[in-house]
N, C-alpha and C positions, 0 to 999 in steps of 0.2 A: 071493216075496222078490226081491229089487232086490240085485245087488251086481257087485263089477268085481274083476279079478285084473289086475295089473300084471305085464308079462314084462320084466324090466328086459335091454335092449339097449348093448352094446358101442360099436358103428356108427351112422350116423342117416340109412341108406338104406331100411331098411325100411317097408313101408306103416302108421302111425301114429306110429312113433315121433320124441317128443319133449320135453324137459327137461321133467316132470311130477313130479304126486304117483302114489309107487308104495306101496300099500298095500303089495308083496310087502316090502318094505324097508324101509318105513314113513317114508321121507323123500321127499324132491325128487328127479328120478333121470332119467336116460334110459331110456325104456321105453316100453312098447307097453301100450296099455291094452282090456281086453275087459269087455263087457258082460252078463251075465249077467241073465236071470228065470231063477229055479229053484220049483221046486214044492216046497213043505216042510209036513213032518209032524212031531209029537214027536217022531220016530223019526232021520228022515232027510232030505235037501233033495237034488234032483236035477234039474240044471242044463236046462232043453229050449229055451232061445234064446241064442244071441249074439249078437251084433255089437264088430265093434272101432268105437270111440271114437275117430275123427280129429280130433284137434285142429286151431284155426283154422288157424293158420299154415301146414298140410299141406293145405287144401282152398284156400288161397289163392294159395299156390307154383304155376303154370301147366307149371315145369319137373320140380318133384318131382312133380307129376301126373302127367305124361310115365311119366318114370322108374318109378316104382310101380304103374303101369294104375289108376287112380284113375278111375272112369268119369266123363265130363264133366257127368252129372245126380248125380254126387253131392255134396252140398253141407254144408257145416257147418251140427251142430246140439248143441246143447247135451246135457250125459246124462239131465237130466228128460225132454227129448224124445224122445230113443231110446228110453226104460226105456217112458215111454206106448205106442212104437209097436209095442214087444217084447213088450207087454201084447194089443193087437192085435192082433196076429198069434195070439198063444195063443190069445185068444178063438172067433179064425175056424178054430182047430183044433178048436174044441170043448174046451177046456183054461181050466184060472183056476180060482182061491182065491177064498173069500170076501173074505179082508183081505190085505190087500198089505202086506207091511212093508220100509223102508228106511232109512239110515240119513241124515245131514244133509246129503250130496250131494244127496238130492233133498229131503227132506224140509224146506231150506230154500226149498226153489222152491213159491211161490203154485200155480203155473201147474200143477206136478203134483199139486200135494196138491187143486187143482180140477179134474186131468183125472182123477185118482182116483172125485173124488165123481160128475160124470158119468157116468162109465163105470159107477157101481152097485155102486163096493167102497166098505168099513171102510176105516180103516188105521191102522199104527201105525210110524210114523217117528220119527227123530233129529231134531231142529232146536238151531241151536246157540244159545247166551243170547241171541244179542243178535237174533236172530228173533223178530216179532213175527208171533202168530198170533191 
């Protein structure tokens, strides 16, 4: 399972943070945004990758790089693409679900819902109306 926790932020010195959608709030917000795979059963879901979610304009700042130790090989990438790479990783730990599930952050991105089928999962995502699939 696919999902992201917003730390809504004060300040905008922090590493990620930037006027977003914070799910913690459920509006527009200043905050910090992390990415989450979690392993989920009927039972329970329990979280085994992050990554925080740097928005453009924070990989694009040279100075806020500076400021936040942002290493100079890290580069903006969209959340479909993280959540694939966080998938990745689980794999090369010997980790993974049969079916991935997510909700219209990714599930409206092509590009995941085909690096899903690749990769040898089901899945079952959100896509919003006006997505065509």
């Amino acid at each position: 399972m696919f999902d992201e926790t917003g730390f809504p932020k004060q300040g905008k010195h922090s590493v990620g943070v930037a006027r977003q959608y914070c799910g913690t709030l459920g509006k527009v917000r200043n905050c910090q945004v992390a990415m989450s795979l979690d392993l989920a059963t009927e039972e329970l879901s329990v979280p085994i990758d992050w990554e925080m979610y740097l928005p453009e304009i924070r990989t694009e700042d040279p100075e806020r790089r500076r400021k936040a130790r942002i290493p100079e090989e890290t580069v903006f990438r969209m959340k479909p693409e993280i959540a694939l790479a966080e998938l990745d990783r689980a794999k090369g730990w010997g980790l993974g679900g049969e079916i991935a599930l997510a909700d219209a952050v990714y599930g409206d991105s092509v590009a995941f819902r085909q690096g899903l089928i690749e990769r040898g999962h089901a899945y079952a995502v959100g896509v919003q109306g006006t997505t065509a699939v």
